[in-house]
C-alpha positions as CSV (number, residue, x, y, z in Angstrom):
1,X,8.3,80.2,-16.0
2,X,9.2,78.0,-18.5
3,X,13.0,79.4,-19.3
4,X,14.5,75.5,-18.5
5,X,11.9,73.9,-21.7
6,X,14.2,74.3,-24.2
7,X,17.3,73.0,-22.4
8,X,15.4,70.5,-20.9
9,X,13.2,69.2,-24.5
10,X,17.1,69.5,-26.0
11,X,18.1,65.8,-24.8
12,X,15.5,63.8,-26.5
13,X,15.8,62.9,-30.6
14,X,11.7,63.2,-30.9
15,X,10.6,66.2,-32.1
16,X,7.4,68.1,-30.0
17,X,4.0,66.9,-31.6
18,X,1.3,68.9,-29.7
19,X,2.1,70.9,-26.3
20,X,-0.8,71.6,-24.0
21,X,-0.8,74.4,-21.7
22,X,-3.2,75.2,-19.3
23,X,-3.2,78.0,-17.8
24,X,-1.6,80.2,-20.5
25,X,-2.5,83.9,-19.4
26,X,-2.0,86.1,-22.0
27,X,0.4,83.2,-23.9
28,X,3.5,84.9,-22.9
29,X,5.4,81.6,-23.9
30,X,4.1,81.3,-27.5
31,X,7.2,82.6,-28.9
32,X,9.4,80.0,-27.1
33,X,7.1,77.1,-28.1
34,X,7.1,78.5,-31.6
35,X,11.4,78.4,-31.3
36,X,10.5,74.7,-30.4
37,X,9.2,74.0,-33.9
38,X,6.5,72.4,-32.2
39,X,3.6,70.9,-34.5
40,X,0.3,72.2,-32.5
41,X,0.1,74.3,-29.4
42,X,-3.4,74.5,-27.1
43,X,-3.3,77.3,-25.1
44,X,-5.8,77.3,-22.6
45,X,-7.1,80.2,-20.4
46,X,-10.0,80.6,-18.4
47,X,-10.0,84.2,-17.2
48,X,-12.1,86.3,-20.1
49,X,-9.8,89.2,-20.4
50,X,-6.4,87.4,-20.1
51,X,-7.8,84.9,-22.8
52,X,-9.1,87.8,-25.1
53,X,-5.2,88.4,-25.0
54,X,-4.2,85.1,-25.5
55,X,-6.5,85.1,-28.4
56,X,-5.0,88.1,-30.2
57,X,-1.8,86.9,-29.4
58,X,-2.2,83.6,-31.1
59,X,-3.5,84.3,-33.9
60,X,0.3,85.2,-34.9
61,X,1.0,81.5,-35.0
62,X,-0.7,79.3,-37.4
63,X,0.1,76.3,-35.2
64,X,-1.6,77.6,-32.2
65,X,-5.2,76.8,-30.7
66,X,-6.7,78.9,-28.1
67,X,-9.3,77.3,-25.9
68,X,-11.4,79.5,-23.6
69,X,-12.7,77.3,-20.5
70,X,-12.2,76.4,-17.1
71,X,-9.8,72.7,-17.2
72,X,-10.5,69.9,-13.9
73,X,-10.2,66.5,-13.4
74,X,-13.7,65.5,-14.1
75,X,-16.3,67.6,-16.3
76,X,-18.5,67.6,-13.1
77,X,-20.1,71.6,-11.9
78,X,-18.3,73.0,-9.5
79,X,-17.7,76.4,-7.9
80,X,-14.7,78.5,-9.9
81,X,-13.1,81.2,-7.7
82,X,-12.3,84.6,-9.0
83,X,-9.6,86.3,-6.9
84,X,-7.8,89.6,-7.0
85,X,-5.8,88.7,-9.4
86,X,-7.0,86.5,-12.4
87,X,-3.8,84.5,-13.3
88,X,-4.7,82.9,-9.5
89,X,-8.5,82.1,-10.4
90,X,-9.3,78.8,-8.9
91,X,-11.0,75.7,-8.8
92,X,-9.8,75.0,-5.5
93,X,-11.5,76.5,-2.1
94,X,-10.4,79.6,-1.3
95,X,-8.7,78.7,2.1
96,X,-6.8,75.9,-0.1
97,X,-5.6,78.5,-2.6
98,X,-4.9,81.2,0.2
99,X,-2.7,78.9,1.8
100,X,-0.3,79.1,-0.9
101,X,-0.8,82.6,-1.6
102,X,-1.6,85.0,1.4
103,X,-1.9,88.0,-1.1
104,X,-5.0,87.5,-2.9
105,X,-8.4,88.5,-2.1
106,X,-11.8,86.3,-3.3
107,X,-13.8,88.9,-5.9
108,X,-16.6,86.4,-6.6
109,X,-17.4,82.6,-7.1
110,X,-19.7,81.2,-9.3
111,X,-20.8,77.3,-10.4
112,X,-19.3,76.5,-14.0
113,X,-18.9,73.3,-15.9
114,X,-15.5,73.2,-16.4
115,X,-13.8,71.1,-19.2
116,X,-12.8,67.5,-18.4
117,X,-8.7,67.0,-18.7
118,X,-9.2,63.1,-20.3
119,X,-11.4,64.3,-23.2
120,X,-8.9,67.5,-24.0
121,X,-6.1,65.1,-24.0
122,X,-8.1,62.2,-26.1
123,X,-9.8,65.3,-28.8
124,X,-5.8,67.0,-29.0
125,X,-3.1,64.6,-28.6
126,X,-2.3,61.2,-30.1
127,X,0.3,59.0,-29.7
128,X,3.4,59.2,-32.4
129,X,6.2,57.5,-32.0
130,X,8.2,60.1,-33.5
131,X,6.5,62.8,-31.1
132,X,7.0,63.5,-27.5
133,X,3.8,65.4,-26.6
134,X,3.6,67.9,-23.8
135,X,1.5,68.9,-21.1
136,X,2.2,72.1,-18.9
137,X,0.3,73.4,-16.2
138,X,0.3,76.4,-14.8
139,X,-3.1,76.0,-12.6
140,X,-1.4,77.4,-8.6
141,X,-2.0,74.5,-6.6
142,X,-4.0,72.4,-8.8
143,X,-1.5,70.5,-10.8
144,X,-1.9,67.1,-9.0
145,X,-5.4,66.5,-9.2
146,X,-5.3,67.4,-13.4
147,X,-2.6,65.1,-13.6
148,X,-4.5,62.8,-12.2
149,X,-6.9,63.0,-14.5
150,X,-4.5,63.4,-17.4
151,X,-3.7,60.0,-16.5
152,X,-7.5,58.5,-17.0
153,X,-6.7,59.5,-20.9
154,X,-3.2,58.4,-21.2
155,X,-3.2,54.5,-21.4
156,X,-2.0,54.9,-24.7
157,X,1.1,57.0,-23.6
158,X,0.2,60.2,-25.7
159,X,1.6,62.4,-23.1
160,X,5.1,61.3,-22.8
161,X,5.9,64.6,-20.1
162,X,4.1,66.7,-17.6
163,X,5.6,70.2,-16.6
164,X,3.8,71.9,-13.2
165,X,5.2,75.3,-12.3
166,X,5.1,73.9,-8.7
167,X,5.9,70.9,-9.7
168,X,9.0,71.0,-11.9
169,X,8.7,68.2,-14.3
170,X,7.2,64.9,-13.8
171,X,6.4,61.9,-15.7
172,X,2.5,61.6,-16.1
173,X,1.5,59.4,-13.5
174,X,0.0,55.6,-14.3
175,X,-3.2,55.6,-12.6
């Protein structure tokens, strides 16, 4: 997914502080990160099993943090959607999500409280202003309503970019 970063990170002078990803899987992009020379990594899954991979994989890197939870744009309950495929679990509705993706069957649903975007990015990232500091989603279809909550936390500019797999790249927005 994310084969453009290091082309794409290569025309700015600032070196990576902290990259957020949510959504990592199994953290199949660790290694390119790590080629980054980036400071701190938080990988975040919230399927158990591709986590419990992510995990294991992570603790190859002493720069990475793996964070087991469900991410949204407020830390309000909700209903999370398991589907047949984990890497597509949702917090959207199911008719939302199947929109996009016509191939996946709904295996349960239960209410969680999932993990508020504005505190991850206020307890993680800082603003340096020798850093750039990165946040990547990888959340199928929910990318805009996290970034608008990434934006509730970023008055202070910590994020300076915003990758969405649907998305491409994108400045955070203002609010």
């Amino acid at each position: 997914m994310l084969a453009f970063l290091p082309n794409l990170l290569g025309h700015s002078d600032k070196a990576i502080g902290t990259l957020m990803h949510i959504g990592a899987g199994v953290g199949t992009e660790l290694a390119t990160y790590e080629s980054l020379c980036i400071k701190t990594i938080i990988a975040i899954e919230s399927d158990n099993t591709l986590f419990k991979k992510l995990q294991t994989k992570a603790k190859r890197y002493q720069n990475v943090v793996a964070i087991h939870g469900w991410v949204a744009d407020t830390g309000e309950e909700r209903i999370a959607y398991k589907v047949s495929n984990p890497r597509f679990n949702s917090l959207l509705e199911p008719r939302e999500l199947f929109s996009n993706f016509t191939n996946l069957k709904t295996v349960s649903s239960n209410s969680i409280k999932p993990i508020d975007i504005s505190e991850l990015v206020r307890k993680h990232i800082s603003a340096q202003s020798n850093h750039q500091n990165i946040l990547v989603l990888d959340v199928q279809s929910f990318e805009s309503k996290l970034l608008k909550g990434s934006s509730k936390s970023n008055k202070s500019g910590s994020l300076t970019k915003a990758l969405a797999k649907q998305a491409r790249c994108c400045s955070p927005p203002d609010n």
